[in-house]
N, C-alpha and C positions, 0 to 999 in steps of 0.2 A: 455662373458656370454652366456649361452647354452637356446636356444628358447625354453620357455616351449609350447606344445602341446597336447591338450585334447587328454584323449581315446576313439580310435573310436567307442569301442564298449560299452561306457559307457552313456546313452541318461541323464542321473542327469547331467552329467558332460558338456553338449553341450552349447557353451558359449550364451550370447545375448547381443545386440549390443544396442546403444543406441546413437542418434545423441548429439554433443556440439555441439554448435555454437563457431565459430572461434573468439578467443578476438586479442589477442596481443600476441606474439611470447615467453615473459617468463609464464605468463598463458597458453597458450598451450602447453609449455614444462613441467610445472608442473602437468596437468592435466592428462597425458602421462606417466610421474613418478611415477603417483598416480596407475595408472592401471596397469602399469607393477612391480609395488612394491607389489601388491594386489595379481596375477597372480603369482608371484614368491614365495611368501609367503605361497598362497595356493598347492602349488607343495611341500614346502620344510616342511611345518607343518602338511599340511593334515586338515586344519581348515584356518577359515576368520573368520572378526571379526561379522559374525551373530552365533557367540558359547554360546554355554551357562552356560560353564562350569567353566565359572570366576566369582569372586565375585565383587562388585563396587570397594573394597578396591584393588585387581589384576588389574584393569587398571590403579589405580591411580599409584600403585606400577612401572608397564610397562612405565609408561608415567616418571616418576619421573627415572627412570634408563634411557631411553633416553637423555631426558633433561641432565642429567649429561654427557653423554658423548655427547651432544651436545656442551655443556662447554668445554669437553677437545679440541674437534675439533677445535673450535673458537680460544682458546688459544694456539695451536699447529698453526694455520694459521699465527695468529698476531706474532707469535714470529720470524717465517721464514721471513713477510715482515722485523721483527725488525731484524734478520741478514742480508738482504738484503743490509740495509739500507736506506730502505724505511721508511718516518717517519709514525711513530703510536701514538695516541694519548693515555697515560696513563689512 
């Protein structure tokens, strides 16, 4: 995955920093996803989610097409352990 990097010559663009406090190693790892999912997003879309240019019904929409292919994920995992041979519970 390729680093994104602000433009130097763009002062809108100049990031800021914000301390967490350290929890526990999967919280910090999420926390982490979160910024670099946000950071990646705004590189590849040109916008974040302080847009204004959606309606309430367009997130619910966004959110609901996730959601589903968060389903097929889950069932594409379960079904690898069930050719494994790893038991899965129906």
């Amino acid at each position: 995955m390729k680093k994104f990097e602000w433009p130097a010559n763009n002062p809108v663009a100049t990031p800021r920093y914000r301390l967490v406090k350290e929890t526990d190693s999967i919280v910090d790892s999420i926390i982490d996803q979160f910024v670099s999912r946000a950071t990646i997003g705004k590189a590849k879309y040109g916008c974040d989610l302080d847009r204004t240019d959606l309606e309430l019904i367009d997130y619910i929409n966004h959110a609901l097409e996730e959601h589903m292919d968060a389903i097929l994920y889950l069932q594409k995992a379960k079904k690898i352990l069930e050719e494994r041979g790893e038991k899965v519970k129906k």
